[in-house]
C-alpha positions as CSV (number, residue, x, y, z in Angstrom):
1,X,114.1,97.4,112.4
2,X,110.8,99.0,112.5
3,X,109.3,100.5,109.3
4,X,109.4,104.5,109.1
5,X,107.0,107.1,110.3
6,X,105.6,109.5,107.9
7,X,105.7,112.5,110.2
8,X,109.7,112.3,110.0
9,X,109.0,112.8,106.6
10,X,106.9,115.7,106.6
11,X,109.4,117.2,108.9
12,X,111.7,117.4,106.1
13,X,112.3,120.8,104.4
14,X,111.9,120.6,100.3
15,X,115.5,120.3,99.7
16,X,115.9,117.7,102.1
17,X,112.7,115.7,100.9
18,X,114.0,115.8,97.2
19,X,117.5,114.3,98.0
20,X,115.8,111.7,100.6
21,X,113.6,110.5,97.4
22,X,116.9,110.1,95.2
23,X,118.6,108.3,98.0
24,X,116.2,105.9,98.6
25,X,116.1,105.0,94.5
26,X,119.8,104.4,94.4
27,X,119.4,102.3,97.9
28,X,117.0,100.3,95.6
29,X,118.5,99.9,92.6
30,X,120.9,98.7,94.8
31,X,119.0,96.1,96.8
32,X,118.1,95.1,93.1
33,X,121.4,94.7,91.5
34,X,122.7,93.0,95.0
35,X,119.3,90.4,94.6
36,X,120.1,89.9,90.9
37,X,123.6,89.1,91.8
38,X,122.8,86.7,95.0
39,X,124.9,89.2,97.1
40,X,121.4,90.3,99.0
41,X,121.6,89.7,103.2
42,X,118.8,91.3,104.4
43,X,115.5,90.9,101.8
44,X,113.7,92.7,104.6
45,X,115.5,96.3,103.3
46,X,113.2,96.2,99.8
47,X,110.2,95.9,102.1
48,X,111.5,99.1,104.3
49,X,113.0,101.1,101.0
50,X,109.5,100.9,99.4
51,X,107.4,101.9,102.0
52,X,110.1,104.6,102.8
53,X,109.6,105.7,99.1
54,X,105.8,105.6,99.5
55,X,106.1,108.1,102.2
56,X,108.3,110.3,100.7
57,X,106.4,110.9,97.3
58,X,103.4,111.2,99.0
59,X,104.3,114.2,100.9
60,X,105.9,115.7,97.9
61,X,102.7,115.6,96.0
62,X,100.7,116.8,99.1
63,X,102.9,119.8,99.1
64,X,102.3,120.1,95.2
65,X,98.9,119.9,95.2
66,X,98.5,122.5,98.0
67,X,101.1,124.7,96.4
68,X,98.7,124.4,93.3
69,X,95.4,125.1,94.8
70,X,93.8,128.2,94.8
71,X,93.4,130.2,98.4
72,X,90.2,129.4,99.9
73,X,88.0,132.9,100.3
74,X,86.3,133.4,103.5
75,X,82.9,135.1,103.8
């Protein structure tokens, strides 16, 4: 299973982007409670759920900080 591409993140509308970030917590907390618990097949999905969260908050705080800045003026 290869790891995720950013880009299909930043496809994602804001809605979308916001519910794929809680998702991919409870898929953790999961993975966590399933590791804590010896119940976890497949330690390759932390690995994948990580980076997967990396992307996602990094493209939310790219929109924020160009939602934040100030319009550039041209001359």
């Amino acid at each position: 299973m290869p790891l995720p591409k950013i880009s299909e993140a930043r496809e994602l509308s804001d809605e979308k982007l916001v519910e794929e970030i809680i998702a991919t917590k409870k898929q953790l907390f999961q993975l966590r409670l399933q590791k804590a618990t010896r119940q976890l097949e497949k330690p390759h999905q932390f690995r994948h759920a990580r980076h997967r969260l990396a992307q996602l908050l990094t493209v939310e705080g790219e929109r924020k900080r160009a939602a934040n800045q100030p319009p550039k003026e041209e001359k």
